[in-house]
Chimera marker file (.cmm) of the C-alpha trace (Angstrom):
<marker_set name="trace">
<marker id="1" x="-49.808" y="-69.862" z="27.222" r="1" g="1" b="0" radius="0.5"/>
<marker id="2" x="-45.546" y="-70.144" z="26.443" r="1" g="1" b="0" radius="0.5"/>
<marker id="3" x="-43.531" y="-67.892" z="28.467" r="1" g="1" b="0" radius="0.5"/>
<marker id="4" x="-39.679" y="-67.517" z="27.617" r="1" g="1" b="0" radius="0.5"/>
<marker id="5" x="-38.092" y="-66.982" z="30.597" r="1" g="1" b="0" radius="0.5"/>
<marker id="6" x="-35.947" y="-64.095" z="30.416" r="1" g="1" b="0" radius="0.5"/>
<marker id="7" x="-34.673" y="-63.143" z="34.452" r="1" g="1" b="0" radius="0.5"/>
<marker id="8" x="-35.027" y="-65.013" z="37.367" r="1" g="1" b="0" radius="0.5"/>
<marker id="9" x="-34.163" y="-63.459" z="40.707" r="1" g="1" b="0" radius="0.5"/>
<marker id="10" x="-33.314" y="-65.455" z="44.037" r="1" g="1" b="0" radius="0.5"/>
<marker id="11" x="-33.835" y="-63.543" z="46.933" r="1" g="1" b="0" radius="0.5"/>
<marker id="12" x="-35.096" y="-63.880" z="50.362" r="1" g="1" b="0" radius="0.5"/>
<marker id="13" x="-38.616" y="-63.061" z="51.676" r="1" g="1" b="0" radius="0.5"/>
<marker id="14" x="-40.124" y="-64.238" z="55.468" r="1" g="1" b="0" radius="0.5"/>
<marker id="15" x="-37.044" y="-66.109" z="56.209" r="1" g="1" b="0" radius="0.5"/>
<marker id="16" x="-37.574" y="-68.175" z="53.280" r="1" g="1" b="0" radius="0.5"/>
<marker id="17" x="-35.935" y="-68.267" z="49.683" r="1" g="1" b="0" radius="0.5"/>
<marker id="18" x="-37.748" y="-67.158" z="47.330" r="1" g="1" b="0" radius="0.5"/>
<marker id="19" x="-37.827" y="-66.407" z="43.134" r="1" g="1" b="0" radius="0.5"/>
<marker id="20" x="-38.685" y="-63.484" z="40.872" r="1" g="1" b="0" radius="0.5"/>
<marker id="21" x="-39.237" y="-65.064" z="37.481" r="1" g="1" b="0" radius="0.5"/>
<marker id="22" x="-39.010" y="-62.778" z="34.214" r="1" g="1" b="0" radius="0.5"/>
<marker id="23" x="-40.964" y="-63.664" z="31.102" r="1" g="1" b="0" radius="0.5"/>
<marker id="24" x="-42.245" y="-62.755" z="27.563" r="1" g="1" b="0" radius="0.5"/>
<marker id="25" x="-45.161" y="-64.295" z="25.806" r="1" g="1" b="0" radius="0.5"/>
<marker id="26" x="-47.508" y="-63.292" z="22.684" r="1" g="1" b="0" radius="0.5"/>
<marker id="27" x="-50.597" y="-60.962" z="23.637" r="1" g="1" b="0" radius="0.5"/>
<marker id="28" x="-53.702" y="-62.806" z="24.281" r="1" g="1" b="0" radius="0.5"/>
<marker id="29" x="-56.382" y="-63.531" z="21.265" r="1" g="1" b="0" radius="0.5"/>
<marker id="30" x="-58.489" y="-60.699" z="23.329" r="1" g="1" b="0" radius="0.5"/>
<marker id="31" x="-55.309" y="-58.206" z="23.862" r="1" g="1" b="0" radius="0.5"/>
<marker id="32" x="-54.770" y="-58.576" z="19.973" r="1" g="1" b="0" radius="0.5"/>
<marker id="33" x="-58.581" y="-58.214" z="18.992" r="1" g="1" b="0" radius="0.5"/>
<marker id="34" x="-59.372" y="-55.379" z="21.257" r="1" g="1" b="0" radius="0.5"/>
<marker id="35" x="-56.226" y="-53.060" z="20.977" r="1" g="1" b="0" radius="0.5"/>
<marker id="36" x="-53.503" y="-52.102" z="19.106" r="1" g="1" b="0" radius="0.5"/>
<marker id="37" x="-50.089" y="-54.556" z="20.599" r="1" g="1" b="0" radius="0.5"/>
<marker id="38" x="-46.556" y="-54.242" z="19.286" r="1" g="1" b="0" radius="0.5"/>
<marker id="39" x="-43.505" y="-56.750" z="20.567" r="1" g="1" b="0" radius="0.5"/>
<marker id="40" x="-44.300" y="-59.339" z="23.383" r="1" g="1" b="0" radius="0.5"/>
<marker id="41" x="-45.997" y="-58.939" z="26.916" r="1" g="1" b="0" radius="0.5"/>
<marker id="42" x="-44.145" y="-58.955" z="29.459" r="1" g="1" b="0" radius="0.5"/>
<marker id="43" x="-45.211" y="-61.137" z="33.142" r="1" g="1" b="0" radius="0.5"/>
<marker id="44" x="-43.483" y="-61.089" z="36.668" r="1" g="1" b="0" radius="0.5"/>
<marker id="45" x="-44.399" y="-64.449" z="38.783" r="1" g="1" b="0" radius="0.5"/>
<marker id="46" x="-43.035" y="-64.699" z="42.490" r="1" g="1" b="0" radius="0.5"/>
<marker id="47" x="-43.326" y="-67.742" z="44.218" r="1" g="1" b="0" radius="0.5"/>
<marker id="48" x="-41.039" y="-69.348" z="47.387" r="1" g="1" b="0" radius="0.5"/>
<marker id="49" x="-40.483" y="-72.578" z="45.153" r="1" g="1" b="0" radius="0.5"/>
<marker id="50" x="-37.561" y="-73.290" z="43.529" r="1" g="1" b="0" radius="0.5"/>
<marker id="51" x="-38.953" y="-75.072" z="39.548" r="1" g="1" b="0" radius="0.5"/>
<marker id="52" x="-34.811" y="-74.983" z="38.411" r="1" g="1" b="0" radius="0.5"/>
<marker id="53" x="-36.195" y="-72.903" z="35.109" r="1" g="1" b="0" radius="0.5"/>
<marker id="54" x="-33.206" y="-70.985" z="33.653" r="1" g="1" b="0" radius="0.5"/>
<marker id="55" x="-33.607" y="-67.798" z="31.079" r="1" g="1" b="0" radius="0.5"/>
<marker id="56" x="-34.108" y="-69.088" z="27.752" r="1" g="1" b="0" radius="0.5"/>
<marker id="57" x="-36.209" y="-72.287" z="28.953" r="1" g="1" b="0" radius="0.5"/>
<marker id="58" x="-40.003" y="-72.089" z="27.173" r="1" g="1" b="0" radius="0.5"/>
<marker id="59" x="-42.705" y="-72.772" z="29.849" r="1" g="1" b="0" radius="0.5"/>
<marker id="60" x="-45.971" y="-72.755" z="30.670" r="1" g="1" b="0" radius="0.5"/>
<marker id="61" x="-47.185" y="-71.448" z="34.168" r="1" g="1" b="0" radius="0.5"/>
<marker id="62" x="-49.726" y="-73.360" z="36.089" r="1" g="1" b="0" radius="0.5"/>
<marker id="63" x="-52.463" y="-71.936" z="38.807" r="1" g="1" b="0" radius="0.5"/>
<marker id="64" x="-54.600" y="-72.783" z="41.605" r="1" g="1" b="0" radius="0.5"/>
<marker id="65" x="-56.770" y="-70.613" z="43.479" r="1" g="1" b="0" radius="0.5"/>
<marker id="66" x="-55.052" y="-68.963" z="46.634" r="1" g="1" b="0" radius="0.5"/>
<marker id="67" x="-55.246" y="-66.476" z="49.370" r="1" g="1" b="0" radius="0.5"/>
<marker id="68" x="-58.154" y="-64.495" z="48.581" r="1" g="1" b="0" radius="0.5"/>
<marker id="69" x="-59.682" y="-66.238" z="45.479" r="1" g="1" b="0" radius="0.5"/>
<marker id="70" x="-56.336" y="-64.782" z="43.802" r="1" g="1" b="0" radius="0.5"/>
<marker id="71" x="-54.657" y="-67.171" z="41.741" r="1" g="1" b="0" radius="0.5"/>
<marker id="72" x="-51.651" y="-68.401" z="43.058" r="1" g="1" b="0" radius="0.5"/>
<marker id="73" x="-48.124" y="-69.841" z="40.609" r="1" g="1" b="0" radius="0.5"/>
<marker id="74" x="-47.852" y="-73.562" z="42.026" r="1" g="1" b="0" radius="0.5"/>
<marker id="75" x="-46.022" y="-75.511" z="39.082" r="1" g="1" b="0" radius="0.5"/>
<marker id="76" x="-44.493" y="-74.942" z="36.023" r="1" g="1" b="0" radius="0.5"/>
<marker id="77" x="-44.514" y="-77.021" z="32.554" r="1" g="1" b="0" radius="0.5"/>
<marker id="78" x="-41.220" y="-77.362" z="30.968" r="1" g="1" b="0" radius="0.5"/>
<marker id="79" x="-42.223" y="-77.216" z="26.810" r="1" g="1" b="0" radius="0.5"/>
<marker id="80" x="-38.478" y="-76.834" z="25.740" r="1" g="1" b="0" radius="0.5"/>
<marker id="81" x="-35.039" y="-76.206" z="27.544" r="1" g="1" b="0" radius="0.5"/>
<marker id="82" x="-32.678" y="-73.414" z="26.639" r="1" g="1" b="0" radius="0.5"/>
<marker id="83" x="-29.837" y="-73.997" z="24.132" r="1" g="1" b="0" radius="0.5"/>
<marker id="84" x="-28.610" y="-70.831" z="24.865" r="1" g="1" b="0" radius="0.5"/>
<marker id="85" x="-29.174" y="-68.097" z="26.765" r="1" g="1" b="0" radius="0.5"/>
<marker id="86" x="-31.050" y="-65.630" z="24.206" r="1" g="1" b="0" radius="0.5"/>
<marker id="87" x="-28.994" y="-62.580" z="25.060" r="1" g="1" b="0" radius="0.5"/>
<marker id="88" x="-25.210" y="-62.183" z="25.506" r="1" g="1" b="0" radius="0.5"/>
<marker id="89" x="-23.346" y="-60.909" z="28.672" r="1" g="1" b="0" radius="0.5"/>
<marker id="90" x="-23.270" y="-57.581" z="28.303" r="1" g="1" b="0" radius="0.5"/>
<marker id="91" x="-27.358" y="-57.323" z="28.394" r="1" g="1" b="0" radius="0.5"/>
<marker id="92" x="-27.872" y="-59.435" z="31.303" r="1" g="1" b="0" radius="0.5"/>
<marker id="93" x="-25.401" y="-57.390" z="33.603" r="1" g="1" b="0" radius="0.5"/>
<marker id="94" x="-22.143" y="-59.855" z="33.761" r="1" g="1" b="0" radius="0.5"/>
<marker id="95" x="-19.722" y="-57.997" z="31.862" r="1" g="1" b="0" radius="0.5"/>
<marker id="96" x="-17.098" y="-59.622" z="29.990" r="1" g="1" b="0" radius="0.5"/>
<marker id="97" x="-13.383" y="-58.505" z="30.931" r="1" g="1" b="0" radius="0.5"/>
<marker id="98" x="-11.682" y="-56.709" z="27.655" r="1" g="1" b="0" radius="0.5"/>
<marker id="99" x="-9.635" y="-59.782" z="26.269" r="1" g="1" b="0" radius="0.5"/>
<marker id="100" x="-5.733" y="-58.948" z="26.318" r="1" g="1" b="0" radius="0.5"/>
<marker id="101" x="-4.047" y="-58.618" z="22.861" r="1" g="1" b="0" radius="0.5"/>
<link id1="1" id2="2" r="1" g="1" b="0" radius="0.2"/>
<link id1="2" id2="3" r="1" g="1" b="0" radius="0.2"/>
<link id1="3" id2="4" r="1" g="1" b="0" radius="0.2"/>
<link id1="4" id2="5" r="1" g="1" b="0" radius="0.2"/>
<link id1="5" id2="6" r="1" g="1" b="0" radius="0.2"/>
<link id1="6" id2="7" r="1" g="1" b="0" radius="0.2"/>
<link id1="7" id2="8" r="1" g="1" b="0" radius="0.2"/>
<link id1="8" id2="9" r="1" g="1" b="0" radius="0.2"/>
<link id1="9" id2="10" r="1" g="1" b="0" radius="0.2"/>
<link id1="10" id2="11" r="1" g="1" b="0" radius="0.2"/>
<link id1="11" id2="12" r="1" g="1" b="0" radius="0.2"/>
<link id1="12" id2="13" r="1" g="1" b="0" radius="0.2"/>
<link id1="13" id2="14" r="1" g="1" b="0" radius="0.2"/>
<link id1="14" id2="15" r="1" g="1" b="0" radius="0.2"/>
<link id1="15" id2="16" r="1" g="1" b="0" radius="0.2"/>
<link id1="16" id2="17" r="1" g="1" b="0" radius="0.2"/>
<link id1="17" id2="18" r="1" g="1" b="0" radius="0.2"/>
<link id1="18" id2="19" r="1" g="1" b="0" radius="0.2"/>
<link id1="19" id2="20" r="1" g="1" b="0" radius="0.2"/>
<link id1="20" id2="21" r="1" g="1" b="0" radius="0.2"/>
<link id1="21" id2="22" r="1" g="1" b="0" radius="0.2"/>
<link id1="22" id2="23" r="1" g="1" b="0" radius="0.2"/>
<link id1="23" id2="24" r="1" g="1" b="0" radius="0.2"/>
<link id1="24" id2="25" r="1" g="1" b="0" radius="0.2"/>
<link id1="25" id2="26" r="1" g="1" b="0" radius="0.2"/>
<link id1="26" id2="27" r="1" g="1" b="0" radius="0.2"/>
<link id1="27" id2="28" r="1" g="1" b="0" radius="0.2"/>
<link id1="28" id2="29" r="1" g="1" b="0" radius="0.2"/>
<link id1="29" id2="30" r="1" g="1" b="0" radius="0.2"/>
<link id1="30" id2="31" r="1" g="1" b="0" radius="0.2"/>
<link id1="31" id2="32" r="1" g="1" b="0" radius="0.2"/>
<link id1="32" id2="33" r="1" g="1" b="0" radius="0.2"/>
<link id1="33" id2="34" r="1" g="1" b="0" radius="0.2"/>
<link id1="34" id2="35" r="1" g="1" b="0" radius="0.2"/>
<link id1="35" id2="36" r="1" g="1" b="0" radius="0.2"/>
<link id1="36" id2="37" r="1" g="1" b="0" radius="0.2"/>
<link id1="37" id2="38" r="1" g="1" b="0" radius="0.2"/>
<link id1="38" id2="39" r="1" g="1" b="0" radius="0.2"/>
<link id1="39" id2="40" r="1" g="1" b="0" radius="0.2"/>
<link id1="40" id2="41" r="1" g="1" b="0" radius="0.2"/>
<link id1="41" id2="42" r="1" g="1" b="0" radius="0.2"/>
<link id1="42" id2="43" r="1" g="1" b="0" radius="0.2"/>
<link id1="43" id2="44" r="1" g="1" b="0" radius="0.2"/>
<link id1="44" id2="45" r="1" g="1" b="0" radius="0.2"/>
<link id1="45" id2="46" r="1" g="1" b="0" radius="0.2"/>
<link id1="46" id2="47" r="1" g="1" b="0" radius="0.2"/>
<link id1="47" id2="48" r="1" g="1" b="0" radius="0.2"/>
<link id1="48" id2="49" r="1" g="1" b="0" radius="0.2"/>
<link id1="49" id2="50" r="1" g="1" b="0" radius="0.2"/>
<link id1="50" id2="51" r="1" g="1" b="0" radius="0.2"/>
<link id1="51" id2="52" r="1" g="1" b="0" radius="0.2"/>
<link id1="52" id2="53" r="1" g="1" b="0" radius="0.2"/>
<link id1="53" id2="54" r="1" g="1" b="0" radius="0.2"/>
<link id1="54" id2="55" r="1" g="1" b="0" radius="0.2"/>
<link id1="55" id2="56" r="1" g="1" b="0" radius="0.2"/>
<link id1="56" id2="57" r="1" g="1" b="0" radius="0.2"/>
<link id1="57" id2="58" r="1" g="1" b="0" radius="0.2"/>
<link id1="58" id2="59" r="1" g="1" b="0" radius="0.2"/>
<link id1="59" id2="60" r="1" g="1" b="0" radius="0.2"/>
<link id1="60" id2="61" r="1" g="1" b="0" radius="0.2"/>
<link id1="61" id2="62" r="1" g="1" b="0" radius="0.2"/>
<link id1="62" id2="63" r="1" g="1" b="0" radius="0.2"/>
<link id1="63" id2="64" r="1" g="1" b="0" radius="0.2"/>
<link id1="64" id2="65" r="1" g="1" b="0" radius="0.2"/>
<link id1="65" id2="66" r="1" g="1" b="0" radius="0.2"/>
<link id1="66" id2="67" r="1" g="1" b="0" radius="0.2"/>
<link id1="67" id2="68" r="1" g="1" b="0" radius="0.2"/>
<link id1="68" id2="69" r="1" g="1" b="0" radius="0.2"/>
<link id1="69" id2="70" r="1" g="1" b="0" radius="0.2"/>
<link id1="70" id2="71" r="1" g="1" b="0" radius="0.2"/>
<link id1="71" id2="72" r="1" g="1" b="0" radius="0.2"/>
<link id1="72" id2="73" r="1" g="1" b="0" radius="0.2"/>
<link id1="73" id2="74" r="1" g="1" b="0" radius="0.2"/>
<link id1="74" id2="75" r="1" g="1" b="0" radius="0.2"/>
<link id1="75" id2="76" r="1" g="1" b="0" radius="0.2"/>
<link id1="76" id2="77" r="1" g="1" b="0" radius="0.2"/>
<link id1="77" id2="78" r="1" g="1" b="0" radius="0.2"/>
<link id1="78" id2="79" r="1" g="1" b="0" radius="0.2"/>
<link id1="79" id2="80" r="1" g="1" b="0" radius="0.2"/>
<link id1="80" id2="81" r="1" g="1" b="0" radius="0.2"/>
<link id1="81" id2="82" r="1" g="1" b="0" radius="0.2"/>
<link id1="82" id2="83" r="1" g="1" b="0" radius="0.2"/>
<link id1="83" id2="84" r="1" g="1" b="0" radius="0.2"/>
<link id1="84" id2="85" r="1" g="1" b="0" radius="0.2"/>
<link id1="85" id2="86" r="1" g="1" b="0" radius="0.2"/>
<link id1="86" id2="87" r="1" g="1" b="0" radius="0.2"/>
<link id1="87" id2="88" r="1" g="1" b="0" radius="0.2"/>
<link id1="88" id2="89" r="1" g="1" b="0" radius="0.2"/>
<link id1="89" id2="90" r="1" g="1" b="0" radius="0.2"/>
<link id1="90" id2="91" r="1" g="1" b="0" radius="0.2"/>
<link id1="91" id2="92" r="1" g="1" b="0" radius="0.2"/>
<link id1="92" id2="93" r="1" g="1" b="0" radius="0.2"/>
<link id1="93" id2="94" r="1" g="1" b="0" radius="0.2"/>
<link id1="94" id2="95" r="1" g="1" b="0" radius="0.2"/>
<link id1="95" id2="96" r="1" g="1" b="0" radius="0.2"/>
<link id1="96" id2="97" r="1" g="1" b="0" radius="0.2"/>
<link id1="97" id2="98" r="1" g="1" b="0" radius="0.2"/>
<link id1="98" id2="99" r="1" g="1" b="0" radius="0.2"/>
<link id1="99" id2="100" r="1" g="1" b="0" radius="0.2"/>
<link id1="100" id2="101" r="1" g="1" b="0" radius="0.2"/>
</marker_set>
């Protein structure tokens, strides 16, 4: 299913970089048949590999079976790049100086 990416955070986990990534997508058929949904879900991937997505970008996250039978983020599907980043400044924490008059 898309995901807009909204957040991604680059951190450090077991001595190795790592990624947060943000999203929003639609409810699923059986979210929307079986209870009332309002807005866009929200998902939280981690993963220690770095798939250059930026907020704004439309994707598509892609799984394998990992550790445990528990499925496991190993590539992503680019459907459309950003052509802007869907919020402005102010909302995603990098706060604009006042402009001098």
């Amino acid at each position: 299913m898309a995901c807009t990416i909204v957040g991604i955070r680059k951190g450090e986990s077991k001595g190795k970089p790592c990624w947060n990534i943000a999203a929003t997508k639609d409810y699923s058929a059986y979210d929307q048949q079986n209870s009332e949904c309002e807005g866009v879900d929200v998902v939280s991937e981690f993963t220690y590999i770095d798939f250059a997505v930026h907020p704004g970008d439309t994707v598509e996250f892609v799984y394998d079976k990992g550790f445990q039978g528990r499925a496991t983020l190993v590539d992503v599907k680019i459907i459309s790049l950003a052509g802007s980043v869907p919020f402005d400044d102010r909302q995603s924490g990098k706060d604009k100086q006042p402009e001098k008059k």
